[in-house]
matplotlib code that plots the C-alpha trace (Angstrom):
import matplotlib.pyplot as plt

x = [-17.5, -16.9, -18.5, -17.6, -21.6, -24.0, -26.0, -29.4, -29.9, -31.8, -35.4, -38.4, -36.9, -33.8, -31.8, -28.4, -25.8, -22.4, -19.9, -19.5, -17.5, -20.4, -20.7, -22.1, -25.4, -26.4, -28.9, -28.6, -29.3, -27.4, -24.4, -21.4, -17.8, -15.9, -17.9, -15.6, -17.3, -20.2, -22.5, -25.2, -26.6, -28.7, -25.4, -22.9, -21.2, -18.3, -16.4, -14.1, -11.3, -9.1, -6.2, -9.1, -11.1, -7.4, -6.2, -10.0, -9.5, -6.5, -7.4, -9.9, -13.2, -15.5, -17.0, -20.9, -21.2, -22.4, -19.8, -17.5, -18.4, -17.8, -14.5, -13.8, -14.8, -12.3, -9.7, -9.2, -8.2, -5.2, -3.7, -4.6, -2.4, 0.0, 0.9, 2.4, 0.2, 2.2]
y = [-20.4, -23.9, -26.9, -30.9, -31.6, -34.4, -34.9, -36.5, -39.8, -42.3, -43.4, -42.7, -44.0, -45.7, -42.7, -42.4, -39.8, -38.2, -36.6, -33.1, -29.9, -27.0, -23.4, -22.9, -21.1, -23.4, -26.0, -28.9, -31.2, -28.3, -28.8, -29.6, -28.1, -32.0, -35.4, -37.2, -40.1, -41.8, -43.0, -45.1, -45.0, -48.2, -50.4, -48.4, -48.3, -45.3, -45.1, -41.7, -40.1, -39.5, -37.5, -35.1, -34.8, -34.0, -31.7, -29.8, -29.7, -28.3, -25.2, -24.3, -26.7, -26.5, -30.2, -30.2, -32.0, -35.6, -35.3, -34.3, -37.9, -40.0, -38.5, -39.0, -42.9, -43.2, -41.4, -38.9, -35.8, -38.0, -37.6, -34.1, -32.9, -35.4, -33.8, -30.5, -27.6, -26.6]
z = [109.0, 107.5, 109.3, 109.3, 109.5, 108.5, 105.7, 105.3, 102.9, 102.6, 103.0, 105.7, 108.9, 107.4, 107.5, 106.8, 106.5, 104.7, 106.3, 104.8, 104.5, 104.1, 104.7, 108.3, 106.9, 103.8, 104.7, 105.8, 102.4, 100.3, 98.1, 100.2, 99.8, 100.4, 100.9, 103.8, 105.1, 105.9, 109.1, 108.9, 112.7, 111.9, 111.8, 113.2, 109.9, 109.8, 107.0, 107.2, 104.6, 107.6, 105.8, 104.3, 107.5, 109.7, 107.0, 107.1, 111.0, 110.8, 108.7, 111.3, 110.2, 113.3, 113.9, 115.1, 118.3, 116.6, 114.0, 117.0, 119.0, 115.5, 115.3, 118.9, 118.5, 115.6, 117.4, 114.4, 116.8, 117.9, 114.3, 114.5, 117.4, 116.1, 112.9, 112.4, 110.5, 107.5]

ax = plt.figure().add_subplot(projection="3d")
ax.plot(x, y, z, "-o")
ax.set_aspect("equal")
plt.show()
């Protein structure tokens, strides 16, 4: 199954994180299929590839339940049920 997930970066305690496309049973820091955006929980700081992310949801990506909220926040399922699947 193919998973929008987080990845790890950063130093001790100043993490931050990518927004990635991976297989559902690779690790977590492993090589990722797509890099879509980033989330740096220390300033809030999104920054998403919205086209990739709905066009990934739309062939049937599973979001994890933080990745889920980030979306939610940046209203990205809107676009999803707004555009027709080709």
């Amino acid at each position: 199954m193919i998973k929008l997930r987080l990845k790890r970066f950063g130093k001790k305690r100043e993490a931050s994180y990518r927004i990635v496309v991976m297989q559902s049973l690779s690790r977590r820091d492993g090589r990722p299929l797509e890099e879509l955006g980033y989330y740096n929980p220390r300033t809030d700081e999104v920054r998403l590839d919205v086209p990739a992310i709905v066009t990934r949801l739309q062939q049937g990506a599973q979001p994890t339940d933080t990745v889920r909220r980030i979306l939610q926040k940046a209203n990205v399922f809107e676009q999803v049920s707004a555009k027709p699947a080709n």
